[in-house]
C-alpha positions in Angstrom: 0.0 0.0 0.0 1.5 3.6 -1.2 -1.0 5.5 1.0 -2.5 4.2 4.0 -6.2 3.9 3.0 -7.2 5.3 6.9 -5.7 9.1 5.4 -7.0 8.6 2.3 -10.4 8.2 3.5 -10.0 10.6 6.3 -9.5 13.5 3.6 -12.6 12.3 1.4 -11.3 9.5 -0.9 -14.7 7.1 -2.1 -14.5 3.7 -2.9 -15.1 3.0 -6.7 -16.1 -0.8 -8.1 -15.1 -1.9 -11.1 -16.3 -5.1 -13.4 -13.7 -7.3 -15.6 -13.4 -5.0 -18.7 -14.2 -2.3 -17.4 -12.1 1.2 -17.5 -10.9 3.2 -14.7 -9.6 5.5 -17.1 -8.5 6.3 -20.9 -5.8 7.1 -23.0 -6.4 11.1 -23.6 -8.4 12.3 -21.1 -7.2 14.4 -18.1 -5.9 12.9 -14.9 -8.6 13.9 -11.8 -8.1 11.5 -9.0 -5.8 9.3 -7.6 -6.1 5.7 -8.0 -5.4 3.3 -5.4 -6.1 -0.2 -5.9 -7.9 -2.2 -3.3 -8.4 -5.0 -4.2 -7.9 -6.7 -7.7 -5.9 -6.2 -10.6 -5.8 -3.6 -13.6 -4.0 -3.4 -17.0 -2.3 -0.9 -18.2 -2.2 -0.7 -21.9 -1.8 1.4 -25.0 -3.8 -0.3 -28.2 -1.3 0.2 -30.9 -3.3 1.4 -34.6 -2.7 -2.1 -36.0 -5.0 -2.8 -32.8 -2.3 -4.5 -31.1 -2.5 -4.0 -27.6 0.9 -3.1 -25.9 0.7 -3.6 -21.8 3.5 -1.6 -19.7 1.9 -3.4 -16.5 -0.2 -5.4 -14.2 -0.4 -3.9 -10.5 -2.7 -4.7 -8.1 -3.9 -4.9 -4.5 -2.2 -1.6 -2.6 -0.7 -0.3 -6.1 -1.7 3.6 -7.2 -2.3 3.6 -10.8 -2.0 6.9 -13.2 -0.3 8.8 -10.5 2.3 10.7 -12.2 -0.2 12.2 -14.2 -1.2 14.3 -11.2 2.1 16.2 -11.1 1.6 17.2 -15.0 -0.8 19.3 -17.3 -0.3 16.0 -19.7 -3.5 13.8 -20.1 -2.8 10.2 -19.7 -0.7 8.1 -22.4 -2.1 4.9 -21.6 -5.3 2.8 -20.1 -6.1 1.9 -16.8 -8.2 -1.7 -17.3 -10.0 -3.8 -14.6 -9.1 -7.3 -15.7 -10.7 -8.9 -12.3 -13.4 -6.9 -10.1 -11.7 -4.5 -8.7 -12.1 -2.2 -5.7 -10.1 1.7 -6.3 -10.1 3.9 -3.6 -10.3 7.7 -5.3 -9.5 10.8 -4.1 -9.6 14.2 -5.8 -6.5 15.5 -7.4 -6.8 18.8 -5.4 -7.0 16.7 -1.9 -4.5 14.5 -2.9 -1.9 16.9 -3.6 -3.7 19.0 -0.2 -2.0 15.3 1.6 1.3 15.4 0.5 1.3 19.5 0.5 0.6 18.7 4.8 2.7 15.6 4.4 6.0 16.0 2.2 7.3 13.2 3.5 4.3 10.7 1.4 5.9 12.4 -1.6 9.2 10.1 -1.1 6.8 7.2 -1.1 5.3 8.2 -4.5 9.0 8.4 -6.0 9.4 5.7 -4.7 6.9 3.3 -5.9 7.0 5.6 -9.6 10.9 5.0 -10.2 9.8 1.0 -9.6 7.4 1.0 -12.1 9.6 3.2 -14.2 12.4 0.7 -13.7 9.6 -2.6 -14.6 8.4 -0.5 -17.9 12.2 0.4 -18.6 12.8 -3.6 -18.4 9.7 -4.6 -20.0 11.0 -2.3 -23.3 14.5 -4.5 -23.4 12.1 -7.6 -23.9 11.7 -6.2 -27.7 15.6 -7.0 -28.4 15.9 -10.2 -26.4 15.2 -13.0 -28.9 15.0 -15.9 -26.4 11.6 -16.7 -24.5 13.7 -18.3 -21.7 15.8 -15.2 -20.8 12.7 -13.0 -21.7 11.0 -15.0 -18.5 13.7 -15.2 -16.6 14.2 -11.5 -16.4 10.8 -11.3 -15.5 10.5 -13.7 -12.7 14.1 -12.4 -11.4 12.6 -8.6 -11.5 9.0 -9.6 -9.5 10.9 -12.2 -6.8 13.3 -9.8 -6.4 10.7 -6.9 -5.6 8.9 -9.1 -3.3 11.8 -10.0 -1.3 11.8 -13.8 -2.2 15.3 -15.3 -2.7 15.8 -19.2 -2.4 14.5 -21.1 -5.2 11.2 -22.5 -6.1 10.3 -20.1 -3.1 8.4 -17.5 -5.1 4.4 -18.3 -6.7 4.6 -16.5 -10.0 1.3 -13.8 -9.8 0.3 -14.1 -13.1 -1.5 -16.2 -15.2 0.1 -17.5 -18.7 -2.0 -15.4 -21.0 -0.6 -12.2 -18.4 2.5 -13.4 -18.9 2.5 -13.6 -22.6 1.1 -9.9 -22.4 4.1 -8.9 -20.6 6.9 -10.7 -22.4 5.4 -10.1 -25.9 5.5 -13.6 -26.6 2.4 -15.7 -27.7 0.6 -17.8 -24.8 1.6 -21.1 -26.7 4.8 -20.3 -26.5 5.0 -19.3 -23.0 3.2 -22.8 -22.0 6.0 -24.3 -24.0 8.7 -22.8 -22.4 7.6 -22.3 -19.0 7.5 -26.5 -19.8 11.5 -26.1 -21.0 12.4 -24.7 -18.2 10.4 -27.0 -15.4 12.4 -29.7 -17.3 15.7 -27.4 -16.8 14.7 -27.1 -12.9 14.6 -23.1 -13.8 11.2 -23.3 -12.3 8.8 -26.1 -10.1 5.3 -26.4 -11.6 2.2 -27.7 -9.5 -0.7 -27.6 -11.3 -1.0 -24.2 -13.1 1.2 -22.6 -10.6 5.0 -21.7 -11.5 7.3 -21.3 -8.7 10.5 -19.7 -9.2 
């Protein structure tokens, strides 16, 4: 959690709920609130004019979505998605920045958490020159144990499904299955059922 929900609420934030496909917000239009996520888990995407769908994340419960568009006169660049139901906590954009104005020291948290996801979407970019799907995964899973603190092996459950995988790694689902097979064989990974433990 970026912002304990208690001050959040405390200064007027409203709890929205979302459905499976539905947005929280869209490429080109102005940034008004801050998103915190709750509870579920939201894409964010850019559909390409091919209609190919680019995603530069996944958060989910206790991540803020969107929020560096608060400290800009830019609208957003991308889409914020519900891809599960999904609980947001809002708050305005004037009684957000009203927090951190009584607060500085919340704005360290935000830089924070906004160079991570600069540093995933930076890594997430070198998957276009990386030709092999095992080193494409591997960077993955090293980047997500690594954030969560995991370290021995097989000791970290993967959070994402196959198909969120292949979103993130540019590869087709097929071929992550196939891999992710590779390198269960390779002891790279321990599958039990459809989990992958790394």
């Amino acid at each position: 959690m970026i912002i304990h929900e208690d001050l959040l609420f405390a200064h007027g934030a409203k709890i929205g709920k979302y459905n499976a496909a539905d947005y929280i917000f869209e490429e080109g239009t102005a940034a008004k609130y801050y998103f915190q996520i709750k509870s579920g888990t939201v894409k964010l995407n850019t559909f390409l004019e091919d209609g190919k769908e680019f995603v530069h994340g996944l958060p989910f419960d206790g991540h803020c979505i969107g929020e560096s568009y608060l400290f800009t006169g830019h609208h957003y660049a991308v889409n914020a998605i519900a891809i599960t139901s999904c609980e947001i906590i809002m708050i305005s954009k004037t009684k957000f920045l009203q927090i951190l104005l009584r607060q500085p020291e919340l704005m360290l948290e935000i830089n924070k958490y906004t160079a991570e996801r600069l540093h995933f979407r930076y890594l997430i970019s070198s998957f276009l020159v990386i030709s092999d799907p095992i080193v494409k995964l591997e960077k993955l899973f090293d980047h997500i144990k690594d954030y969560f603190g995991f370290e021995e092996a097989y000791s970290f459950l993967v959070p994402y499904t196959r198909q969120q995988i292949a979103t993130l790694t540019g590869l087709r689902v097929e071929t992550v299955i196939r891999y992710i097979k590779k390198m269960h064989e390779q002891k790279l990974v321990r599958l039990e059922s459809t989990k992958i433990y790394y």
